[in-house]
TORKOL-4160 file (C-alpha; in steps of 0.2 Angstrom, whole numbers, padded with zeros to 4 digits, m for minus):
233
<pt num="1" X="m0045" Y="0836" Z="0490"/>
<pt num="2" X="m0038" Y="0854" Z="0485"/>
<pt num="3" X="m0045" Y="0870" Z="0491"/>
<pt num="4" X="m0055" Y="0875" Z="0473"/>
<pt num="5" X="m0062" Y="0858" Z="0473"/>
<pt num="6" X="m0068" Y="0861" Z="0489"/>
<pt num="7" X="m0075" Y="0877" Z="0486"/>
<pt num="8" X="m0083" Y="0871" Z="0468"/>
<pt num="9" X="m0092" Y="0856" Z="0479"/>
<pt num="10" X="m0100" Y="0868" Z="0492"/>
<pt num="11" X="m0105" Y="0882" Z="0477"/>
<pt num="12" X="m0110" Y="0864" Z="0468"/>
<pt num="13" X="m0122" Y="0859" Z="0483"/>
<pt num="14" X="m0129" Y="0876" Z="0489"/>
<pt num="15" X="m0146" Y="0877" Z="0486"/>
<pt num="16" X="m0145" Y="0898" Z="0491"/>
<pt num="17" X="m0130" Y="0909" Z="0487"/>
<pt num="18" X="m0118" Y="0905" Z="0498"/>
<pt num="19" X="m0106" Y="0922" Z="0503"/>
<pt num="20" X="m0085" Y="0922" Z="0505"/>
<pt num="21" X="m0091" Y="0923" Z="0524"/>
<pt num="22" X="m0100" Y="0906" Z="0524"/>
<pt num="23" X="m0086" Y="0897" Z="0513"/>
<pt num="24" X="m0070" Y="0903" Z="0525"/>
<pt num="25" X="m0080" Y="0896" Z="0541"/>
<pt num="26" X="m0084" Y="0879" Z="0532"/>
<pt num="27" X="m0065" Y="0875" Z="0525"/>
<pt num="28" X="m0056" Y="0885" Z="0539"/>
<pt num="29" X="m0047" Y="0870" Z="0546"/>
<pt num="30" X="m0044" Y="0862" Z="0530"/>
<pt num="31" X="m0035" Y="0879" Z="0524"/>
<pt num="32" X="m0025" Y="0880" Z="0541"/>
<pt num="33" X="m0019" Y="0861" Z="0540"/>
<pt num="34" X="m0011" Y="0865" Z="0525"/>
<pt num="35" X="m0002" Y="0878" Z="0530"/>
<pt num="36" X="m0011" Y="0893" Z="0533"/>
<pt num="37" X="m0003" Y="0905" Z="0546"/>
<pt num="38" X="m0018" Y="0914" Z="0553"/>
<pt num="39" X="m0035" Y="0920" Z="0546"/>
<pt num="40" X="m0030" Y="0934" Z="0535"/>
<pt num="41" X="m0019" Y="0921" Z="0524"/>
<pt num="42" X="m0035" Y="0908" Z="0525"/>
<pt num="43" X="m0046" Y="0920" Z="0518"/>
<pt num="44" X="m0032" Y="0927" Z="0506"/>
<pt num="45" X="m0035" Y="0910" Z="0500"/>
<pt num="46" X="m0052" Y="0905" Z="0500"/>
<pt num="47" X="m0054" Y="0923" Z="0488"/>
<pt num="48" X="m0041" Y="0916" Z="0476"/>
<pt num="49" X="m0046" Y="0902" Z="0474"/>
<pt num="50" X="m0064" Y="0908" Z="0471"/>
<pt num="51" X="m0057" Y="0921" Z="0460"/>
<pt num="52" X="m0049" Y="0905" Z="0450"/>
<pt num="53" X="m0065" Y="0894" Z="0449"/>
<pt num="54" X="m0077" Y="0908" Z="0441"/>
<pt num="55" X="m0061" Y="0911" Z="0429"/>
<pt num="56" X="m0061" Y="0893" Z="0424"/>
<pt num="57" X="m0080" Y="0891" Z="0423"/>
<pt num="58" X="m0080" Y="0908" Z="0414"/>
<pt num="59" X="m0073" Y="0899" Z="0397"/>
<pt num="60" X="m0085" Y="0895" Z="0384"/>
<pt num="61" X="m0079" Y="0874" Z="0385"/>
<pt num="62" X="m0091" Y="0878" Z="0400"/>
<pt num="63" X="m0109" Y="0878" Z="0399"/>
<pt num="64" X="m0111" Y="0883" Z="0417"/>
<pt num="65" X="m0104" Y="0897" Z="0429"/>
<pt num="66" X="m0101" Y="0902" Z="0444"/>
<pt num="67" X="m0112" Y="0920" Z="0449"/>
<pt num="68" X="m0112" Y="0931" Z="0460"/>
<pt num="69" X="m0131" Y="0936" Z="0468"/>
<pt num="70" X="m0136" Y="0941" Z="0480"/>
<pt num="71" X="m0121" Y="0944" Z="0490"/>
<pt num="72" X="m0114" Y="0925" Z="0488"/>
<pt num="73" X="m0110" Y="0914" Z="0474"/>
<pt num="74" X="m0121" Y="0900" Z="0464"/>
<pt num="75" X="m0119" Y="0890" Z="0450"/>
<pt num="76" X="m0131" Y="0894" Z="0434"/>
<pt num="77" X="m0132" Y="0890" Z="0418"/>
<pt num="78" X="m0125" Y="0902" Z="0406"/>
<pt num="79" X="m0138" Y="0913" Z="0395"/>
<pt num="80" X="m0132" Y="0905" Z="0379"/>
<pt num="81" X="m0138" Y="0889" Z="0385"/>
<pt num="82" X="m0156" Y="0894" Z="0392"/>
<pt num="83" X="m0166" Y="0886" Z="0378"/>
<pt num="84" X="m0159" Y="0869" Z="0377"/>
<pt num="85" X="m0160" Y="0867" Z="0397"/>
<pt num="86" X="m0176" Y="0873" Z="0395"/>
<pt num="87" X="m0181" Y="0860" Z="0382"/>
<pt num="88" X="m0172" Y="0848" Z="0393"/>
<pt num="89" X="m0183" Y="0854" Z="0408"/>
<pt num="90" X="m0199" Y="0850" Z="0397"/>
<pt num="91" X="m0195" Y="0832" Z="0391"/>
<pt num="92" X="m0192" Y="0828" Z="0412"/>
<pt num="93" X="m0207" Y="0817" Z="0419"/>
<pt num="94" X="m0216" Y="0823" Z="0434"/>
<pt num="95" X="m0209" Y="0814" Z="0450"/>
<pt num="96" X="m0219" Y="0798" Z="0455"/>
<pt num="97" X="m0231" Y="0800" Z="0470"/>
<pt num="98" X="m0235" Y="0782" Z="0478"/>
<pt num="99" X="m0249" Y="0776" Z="0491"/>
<pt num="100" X="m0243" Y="0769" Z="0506"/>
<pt num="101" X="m0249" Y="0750" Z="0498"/>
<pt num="102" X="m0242" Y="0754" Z="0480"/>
<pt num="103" X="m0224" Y="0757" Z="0491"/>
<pt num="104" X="m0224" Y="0741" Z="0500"/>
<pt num="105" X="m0230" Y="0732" Z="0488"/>
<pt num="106" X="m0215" Y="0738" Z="0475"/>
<pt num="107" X="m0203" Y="0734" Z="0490"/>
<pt num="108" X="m0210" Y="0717" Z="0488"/>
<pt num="109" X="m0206" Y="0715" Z="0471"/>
<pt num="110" X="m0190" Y="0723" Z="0472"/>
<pt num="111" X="m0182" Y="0712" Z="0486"/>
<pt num="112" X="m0191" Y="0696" Z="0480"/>
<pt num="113" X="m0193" Y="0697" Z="0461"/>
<pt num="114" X="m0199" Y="0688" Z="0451"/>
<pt num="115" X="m0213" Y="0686" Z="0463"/>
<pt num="116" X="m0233" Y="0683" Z="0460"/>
<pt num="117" X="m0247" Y="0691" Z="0467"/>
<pt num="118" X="m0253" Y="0678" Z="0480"/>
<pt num="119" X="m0234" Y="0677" Z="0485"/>
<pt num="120" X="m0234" Y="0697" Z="0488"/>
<pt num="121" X="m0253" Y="0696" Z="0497"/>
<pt num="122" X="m0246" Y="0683" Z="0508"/>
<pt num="123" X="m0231" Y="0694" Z="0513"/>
<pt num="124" X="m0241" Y="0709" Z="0514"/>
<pt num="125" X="m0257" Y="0702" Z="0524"/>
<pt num="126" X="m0268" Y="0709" Z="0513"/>
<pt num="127" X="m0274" Y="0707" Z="0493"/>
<pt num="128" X="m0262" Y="0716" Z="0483"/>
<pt num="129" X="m0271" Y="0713" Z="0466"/>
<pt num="130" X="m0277" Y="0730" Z="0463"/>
<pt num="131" X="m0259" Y="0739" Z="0467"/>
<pt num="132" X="m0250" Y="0729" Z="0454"/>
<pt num="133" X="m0261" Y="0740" Z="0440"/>
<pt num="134" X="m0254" Y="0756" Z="0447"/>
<pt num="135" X="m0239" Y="0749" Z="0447"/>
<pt num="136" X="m0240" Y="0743" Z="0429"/>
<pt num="137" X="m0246" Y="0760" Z="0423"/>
<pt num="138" X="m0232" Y="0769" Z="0429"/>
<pt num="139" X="m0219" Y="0757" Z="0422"/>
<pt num="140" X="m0212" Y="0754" Z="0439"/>
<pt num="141" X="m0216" Y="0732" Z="0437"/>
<pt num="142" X="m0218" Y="0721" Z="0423"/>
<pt num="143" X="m0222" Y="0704" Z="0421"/>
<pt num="144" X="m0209" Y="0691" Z="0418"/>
<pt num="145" X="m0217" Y="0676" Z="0411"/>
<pt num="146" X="m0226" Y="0663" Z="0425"/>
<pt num="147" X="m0222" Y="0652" Z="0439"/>
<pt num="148" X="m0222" Y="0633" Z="0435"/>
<pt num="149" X="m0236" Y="0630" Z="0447"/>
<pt num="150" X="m0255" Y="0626" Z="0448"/>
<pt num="151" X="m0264" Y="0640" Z="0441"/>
<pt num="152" X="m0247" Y="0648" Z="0432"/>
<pt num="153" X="m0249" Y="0664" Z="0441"/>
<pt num="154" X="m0239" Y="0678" Z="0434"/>
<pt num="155" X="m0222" Y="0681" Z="0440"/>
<pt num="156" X="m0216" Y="0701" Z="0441"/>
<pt num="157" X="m0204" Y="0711" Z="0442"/>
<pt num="158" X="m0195" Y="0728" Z="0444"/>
<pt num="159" X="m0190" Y="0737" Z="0427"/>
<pt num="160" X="m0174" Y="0747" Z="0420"/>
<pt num="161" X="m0188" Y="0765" Z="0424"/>
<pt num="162" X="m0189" Y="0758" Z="0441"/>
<pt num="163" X="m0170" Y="0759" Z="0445"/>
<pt num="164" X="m0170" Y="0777" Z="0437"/>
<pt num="165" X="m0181" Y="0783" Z="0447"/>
<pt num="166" X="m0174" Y="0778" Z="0463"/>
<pt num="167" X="m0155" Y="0782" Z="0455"/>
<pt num="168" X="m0151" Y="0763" Z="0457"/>
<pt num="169" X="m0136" Y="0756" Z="0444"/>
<pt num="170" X="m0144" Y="0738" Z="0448"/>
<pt num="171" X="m0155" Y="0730" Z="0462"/>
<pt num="172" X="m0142" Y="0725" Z="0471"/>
<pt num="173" X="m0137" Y="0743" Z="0476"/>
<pt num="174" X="m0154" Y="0740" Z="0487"/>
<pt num="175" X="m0153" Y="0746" Z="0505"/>
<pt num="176" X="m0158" Y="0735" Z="0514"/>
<pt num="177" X="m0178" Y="0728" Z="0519"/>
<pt num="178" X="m0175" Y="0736" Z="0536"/>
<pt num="179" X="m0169" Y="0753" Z="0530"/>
<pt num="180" X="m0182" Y="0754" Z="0517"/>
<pt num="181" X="m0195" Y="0751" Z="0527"/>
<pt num="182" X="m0188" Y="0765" Z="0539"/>
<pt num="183" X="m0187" Y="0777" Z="0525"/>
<pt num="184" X="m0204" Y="0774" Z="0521"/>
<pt num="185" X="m0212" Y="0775" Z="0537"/>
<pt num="186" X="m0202" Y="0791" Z="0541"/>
<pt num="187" X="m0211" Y="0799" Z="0523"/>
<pt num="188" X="m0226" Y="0794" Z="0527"/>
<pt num="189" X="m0225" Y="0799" Z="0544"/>
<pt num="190" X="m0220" Y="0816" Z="0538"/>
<pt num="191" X="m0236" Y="0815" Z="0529"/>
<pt num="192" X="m0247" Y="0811" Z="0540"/>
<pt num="193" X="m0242" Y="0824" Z="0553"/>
<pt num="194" X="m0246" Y="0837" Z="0541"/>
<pt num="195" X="m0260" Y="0831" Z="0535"/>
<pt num="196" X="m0266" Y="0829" Z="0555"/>
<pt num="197" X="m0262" Y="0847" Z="0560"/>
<pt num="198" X="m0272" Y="0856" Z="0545"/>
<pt num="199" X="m0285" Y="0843" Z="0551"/>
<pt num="200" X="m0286" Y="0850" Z="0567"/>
<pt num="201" X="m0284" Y="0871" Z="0559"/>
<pt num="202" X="m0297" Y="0865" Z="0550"/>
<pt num="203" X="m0309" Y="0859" Z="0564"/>
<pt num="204" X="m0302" Y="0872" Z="0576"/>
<pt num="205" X="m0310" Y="0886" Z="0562"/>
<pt num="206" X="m0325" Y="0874" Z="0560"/>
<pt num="207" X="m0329" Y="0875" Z="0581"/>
<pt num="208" X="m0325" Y="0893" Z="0581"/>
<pt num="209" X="m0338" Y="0896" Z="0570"/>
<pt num="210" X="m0350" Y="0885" Z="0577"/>
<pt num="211" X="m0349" Y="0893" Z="0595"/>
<pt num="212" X="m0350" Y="0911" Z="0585"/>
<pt num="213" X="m0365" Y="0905" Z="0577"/>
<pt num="214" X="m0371" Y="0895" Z="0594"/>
<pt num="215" X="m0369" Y="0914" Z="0603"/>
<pt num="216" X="m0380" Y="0922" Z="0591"/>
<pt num="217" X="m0393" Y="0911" Z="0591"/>
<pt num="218" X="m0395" Y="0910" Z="0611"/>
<pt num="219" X="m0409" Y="0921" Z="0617"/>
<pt num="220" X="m0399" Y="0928" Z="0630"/>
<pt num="221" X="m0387" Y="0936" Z="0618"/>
<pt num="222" X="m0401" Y="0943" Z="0610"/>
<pt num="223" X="m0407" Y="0952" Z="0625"/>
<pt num="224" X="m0389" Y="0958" Z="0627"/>
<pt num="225" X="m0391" Y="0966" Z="0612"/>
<pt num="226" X="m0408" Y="0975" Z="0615"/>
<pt num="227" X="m0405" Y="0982" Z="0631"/>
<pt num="228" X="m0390" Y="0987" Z="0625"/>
<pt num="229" X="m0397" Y="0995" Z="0610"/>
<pt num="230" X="m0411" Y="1002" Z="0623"/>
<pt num="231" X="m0397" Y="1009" Z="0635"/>
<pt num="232" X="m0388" Y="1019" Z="0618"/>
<pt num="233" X="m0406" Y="1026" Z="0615"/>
């Protein structure tokens, strides 16, 4: 890979401005392997081939550019182009937030479609029946037709939102069980540690305020604060 594509693959994936400093120090050794003398020839470099990228990002068969701000570079969308991202940004759906249940059970489905809902409760251990609605609703599942058995449960399965929303070409790009369940439990983890911790500010303050209130109200306090009073007087 050449130096500017480097360099437009870092601007690409910075989420802040990233400064001429910052970009020497990450392809420094890719520069030097291909022939750079010393430092003053790498960042001689590095500078032209930045100088080339906004250049080429500058014509109007772009519809982004490459910025300085704040001391670094960023890529940003040109001005003439503002309304139609922004009519772009309005038509995006809100990102998908899923209990802990909804999650396994869609890793069910996804790794056993089509399956039925006794086969999922079995897997699980517990009733899935009233996940599968949320799952409905948000178009993650639908059915696929019923299993030839006693009863004719319905089958299900994951749909073509599904695999957009978890940037899938096909189920088979899947990690696999073991991997998702790790991913998972490492979210949820997350989760629940920060849910615990404002818990415990939370009972912290609620204590605090109890002993305050505890003080004032113990008679001893209160004579504290006459003969104190008295001793002013």
């Amino acid at each position: 890979m050449g130096l500017k594509a480097q360099l437009e693959a870092i601007v690409y994936a910075a989420e802040t401005p990233i400064t001429t400093e910052q970009l020497i120090q990450l392809v420094r050794e890719s520069v030097a392997a291909e022939g750079a003398s010393d430092d003053a020839e790498v960042k001689s470099r590095v500078r032209a081939g930045l100088e080339e990228l906004v250049s080429d990002y500058s014509s109007q068969d772009h519809g982004i550019e490459i910025r300085q701000v704040a001391g670094g570079y960023r890529m940003s969308t040109k001005p003439e182009q503002h309304e139609m991202v922004r009519s772009f940004a309005k038509s995006l759906k809100p990102p998908i937030r899923l209990s802990l249940p909804a999650l396994e059970t869609l890793a069910v489905i996804a790794y056993k479609q089509p399956a039925t809902v006794p086969e999922i409760s079995e897997i699980r251990g517990v009733d899935s029946g009233g996940v599968i609605a949320t799952l409905l609703d948000r178009k993650l599942i639908t059915t696929a037709g019923r299993k030839q058995v006693i009863g004719r449960p319905i089958l299900y399965k994951t749909t073509k939102e599904f695999l957009m929303r978890f940037g899938l070409k096909d189920v088979n790009e899947l990690p696999s069980m073991e991997e998702f369940e790790k991913l998972v439990a490492e979210s949820f983890q997350g989760e629940l540690v920060a849910a615990g911790e404002t818990a415990l500010d939370n009972s912290a303050g609620s204590e605090r305020a109890s002993d305050e209130a505890a003080h004032k109200n113990d008679p001893a306090h209160s004579e504290e604060s006459v003969e104190s009073t008295v001793h002013e007087e």
